[in-house]
matplotlib code that plots the C-alpha trace (Angstrom):
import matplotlib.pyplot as plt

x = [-40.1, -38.0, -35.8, -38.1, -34.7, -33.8, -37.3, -37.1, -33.8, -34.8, -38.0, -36.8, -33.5, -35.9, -37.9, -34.7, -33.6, -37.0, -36.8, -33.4, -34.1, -36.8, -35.0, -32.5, -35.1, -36.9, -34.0, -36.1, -34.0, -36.4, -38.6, -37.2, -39.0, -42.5, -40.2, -39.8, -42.7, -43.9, -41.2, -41.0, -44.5, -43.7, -41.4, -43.7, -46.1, -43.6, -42.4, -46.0, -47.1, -43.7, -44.3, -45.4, -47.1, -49.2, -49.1, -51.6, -48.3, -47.4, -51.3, -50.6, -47.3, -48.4, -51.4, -49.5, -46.6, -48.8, -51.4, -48.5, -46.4, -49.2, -50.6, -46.7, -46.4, -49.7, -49.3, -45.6, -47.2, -49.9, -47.6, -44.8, -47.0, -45.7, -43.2, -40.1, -37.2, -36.9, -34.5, -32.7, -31.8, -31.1, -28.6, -26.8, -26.9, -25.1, -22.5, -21.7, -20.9, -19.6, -19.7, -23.6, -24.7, -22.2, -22.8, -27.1, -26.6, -24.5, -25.8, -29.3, -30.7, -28.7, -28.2, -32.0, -32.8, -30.1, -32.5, -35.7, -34.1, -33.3, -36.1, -38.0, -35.7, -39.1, -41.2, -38.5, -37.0, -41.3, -41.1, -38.2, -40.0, -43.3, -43.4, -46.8, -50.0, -50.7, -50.7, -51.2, -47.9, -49.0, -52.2, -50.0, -47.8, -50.6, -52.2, -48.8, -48.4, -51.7, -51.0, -47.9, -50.3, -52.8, -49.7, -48.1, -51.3, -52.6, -49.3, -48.8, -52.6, -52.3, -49.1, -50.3, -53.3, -51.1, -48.9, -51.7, -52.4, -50.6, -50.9, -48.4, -45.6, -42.4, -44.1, -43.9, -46.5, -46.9, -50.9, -52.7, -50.1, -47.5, -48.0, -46.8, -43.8, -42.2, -42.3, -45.3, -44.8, -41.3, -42.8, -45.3, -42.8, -41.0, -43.8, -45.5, -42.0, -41.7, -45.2, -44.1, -41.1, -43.5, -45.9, -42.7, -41.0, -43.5, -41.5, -38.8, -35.4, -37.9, -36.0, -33.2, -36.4, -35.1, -32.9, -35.7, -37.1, -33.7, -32.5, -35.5, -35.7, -31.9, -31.9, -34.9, -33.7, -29.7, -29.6, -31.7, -34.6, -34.7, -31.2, -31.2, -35.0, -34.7, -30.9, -33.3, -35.0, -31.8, -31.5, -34.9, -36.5, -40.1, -38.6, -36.6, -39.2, -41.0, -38.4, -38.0, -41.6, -42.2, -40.4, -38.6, -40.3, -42.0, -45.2, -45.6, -47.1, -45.4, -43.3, -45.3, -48.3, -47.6, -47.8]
y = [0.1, 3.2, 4.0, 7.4, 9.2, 10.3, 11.6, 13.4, 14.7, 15.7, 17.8, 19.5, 20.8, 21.6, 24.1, 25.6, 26.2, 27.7, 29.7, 31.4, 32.1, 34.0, 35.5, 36.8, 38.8, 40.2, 40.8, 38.8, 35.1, 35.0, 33.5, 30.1, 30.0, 30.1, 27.2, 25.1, 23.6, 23.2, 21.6, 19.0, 18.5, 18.1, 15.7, 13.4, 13.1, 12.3, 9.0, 8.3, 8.6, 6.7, 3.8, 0.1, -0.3, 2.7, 1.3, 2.5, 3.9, 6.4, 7.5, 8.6, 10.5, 12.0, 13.7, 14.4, 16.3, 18.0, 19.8, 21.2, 22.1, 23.5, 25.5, 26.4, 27.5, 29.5, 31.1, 32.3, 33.8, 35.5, 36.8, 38.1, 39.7, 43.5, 43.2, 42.6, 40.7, 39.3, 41.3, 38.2, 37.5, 41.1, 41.3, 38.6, 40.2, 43.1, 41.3, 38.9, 41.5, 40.4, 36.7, 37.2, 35.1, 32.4, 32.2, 32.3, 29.0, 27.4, 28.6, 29.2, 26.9, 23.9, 24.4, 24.5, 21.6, 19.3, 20.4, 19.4, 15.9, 15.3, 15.9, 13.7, 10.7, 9.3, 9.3, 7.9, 5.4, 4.4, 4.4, 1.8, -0.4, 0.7, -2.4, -4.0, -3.0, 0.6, 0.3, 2.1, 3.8, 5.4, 6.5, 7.8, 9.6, 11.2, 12.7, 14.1, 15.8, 17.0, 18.7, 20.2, 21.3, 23.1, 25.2, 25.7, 27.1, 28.7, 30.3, 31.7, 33.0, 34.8, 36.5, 37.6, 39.3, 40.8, 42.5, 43.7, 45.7, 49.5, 50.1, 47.0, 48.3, 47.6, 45.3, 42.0, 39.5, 38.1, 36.9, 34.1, 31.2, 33.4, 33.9, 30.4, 30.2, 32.9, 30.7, 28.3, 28.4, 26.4, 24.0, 23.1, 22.6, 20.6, 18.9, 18.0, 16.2, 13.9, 12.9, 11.8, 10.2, 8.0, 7.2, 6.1, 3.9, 1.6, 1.2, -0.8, 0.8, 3.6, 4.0, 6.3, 8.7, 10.0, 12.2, 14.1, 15.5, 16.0, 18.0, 20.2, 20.8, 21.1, 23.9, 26.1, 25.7, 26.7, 27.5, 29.6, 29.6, 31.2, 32.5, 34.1, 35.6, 37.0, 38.4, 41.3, 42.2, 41.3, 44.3, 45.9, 45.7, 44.8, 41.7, 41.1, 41.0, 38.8, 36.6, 36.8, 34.9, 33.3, 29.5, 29.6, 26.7, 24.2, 26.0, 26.6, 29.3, 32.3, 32.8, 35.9, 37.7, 40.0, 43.7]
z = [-53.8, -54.6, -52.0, -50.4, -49.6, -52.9, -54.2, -51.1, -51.6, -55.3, -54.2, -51.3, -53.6, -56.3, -53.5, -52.3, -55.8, -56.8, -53.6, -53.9, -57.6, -56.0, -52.9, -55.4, -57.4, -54.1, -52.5, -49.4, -48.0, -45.4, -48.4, -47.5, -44.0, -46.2, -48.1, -45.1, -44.1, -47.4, -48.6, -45.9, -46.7, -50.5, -50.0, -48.0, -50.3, -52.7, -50.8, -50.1, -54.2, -54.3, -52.2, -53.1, -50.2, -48.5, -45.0, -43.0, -41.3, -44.0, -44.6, -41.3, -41.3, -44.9, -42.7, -39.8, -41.7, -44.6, -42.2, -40.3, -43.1, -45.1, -42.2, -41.4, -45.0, -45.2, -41.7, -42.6, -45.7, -44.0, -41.3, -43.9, -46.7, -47.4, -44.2, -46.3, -44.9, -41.6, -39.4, -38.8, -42.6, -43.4, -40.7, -42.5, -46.0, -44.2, -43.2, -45.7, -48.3, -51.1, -50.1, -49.8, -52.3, -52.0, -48.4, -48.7, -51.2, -48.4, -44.9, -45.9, -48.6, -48.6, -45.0, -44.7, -47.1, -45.3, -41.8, -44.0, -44.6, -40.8, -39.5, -42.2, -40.5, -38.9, -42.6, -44.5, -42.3, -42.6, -46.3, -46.6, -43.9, -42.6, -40.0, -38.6, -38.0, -36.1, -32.6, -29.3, -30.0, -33.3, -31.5, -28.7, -31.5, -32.8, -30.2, -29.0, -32.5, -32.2, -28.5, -30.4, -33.4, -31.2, -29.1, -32.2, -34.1, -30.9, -31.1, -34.2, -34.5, -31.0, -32.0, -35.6, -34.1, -31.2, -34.1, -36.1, -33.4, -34.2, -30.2, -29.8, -32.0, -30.1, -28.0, -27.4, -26.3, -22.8, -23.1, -23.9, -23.7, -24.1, -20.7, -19.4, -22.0, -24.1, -26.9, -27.4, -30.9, -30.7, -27.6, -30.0, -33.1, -31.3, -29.7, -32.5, -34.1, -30.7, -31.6, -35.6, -34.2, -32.1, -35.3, -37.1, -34.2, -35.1, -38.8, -39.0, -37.5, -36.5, -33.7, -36.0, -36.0, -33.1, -34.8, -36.1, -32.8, -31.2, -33.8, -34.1, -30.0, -30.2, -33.5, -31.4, -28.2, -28.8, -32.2, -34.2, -31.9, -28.4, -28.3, -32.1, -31.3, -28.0, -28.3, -30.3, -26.9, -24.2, -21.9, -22.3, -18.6, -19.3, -21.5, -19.0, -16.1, -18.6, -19.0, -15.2, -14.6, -17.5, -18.6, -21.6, -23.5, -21.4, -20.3, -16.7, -14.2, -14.1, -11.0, -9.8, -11.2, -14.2, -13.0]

ax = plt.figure().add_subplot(projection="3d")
ax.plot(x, y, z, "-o")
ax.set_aspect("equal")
plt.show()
């Protein structure tokens, strides 16, 4: 068969390309988060159409990675519509200056399509060798993604419908599972990888997967995630009692009762 990582390297550069064209004319780099998911999910289907086999093992992976990254992709759209760019990526256009667009190719799109790739490890390590039957572990696999689906979906819909609300302007969320993690969006992101990586360690060398979930927990957790996100609310004294009680990512009771 043809070897899945170069498809997959071909369509997720052809997204990025497409999406900084766009970025460029909207003046909007936050474009490429709507990319992400669908890009990822893109680029599976294209090892799956790709394959001479279409193990039961890839069927499964191609589901498990298209719902989310469609769902990611529609979601992000939804969420963005009329906002304009996200504070995070026009804080970088400020300060890159004259190096903006040099530095967007580099640190944002290729940057971003090199992530995509990574955390594909599981699908395409399946593609070149999809291994034996499915098994316990795939089942396993799956219903780990889906426990990381449903926090990640839960998520996102209960913090779209907490900022649609004009009274919560300048407010951020502490309901609904917000209230036993302050981010059940990125628990469930990352969940949902752990549970692919399992599905593929069932492939041959599916143990490499591995990279795939530990770079995703790793990028939310100290990277772009937490840290990047709530540096825009460190100092404020409700986040900070919130931040107080509540755990970070793994959800948990809060340590007292909200006031």
């Amino acid at each position: 068969m043809l070897d899945p990582w170069l498809p997959a390297a071909v369509v997720v550069a052809a997204c990025m390309a497409v999406t900084f064209v766009v970025s460029l004319l909207l003046r909007d780099n936050s474009l490429v988060d709507i990319t992400y998911g669908l890009a990822a999910a893109l680029a599976t289907a294209a090892t799956f159409v790709l394959s001479s086999t279409r193990h039961p093992r890839e069927a499964v992976l191609l589901a498990l990675v298209g719902l989310w990254g469609v769902r990611l992709a529609i979601h992000l759209l939804v969420r963005k519509w009329g906002a304009g760019e996200d504070f995070r990526y026009r804080a970088w256009r400020h300060e890159w200056g004259r190096w903006f667009v040099l530095r967007s190719i580099l640190q944002i799109y290729v940057l971003q399509g090199a992530v995509i790739l990574v955390i594909l490890t599981p699908v395409l390590v399946t593609g070149t060798a999809p291994g034996g039957p499915l098994g316990l572990l795939d089942w396993l696999g799956v219903a780990v993604w889906a426990l990381g689906f449903a926090f990640e979906t839960v998520g996102d819909a209960q913090l779209l419908a907490f900022k649609r609300d004009p009274g919560n302007r300048g407010r951020f969320i502490t309901r609904g599972l917000w209230r036993y993690t302050r981010h059940p969006n990125y628990f469930g992101e990352a969940t949902l990888w752990w549970g692919v990586f399992l599905v593929g360690l069932g492939a041959g060398n599916g143990v490499i997967g591995v990279l795939s979930p530990v770079t995703i927990t790793a990028l939310l957790l100290l990277v772009s995630g937490i840290p990047m996100l709530e540096k825009k609310w460190a100092g404020d004294p409700e986040f900070e009692a919130y931040r107080r009680r509540t755990s970070a990512f793994f959800p948990w009771p809060p340590r007292e009762r909200p006031s």
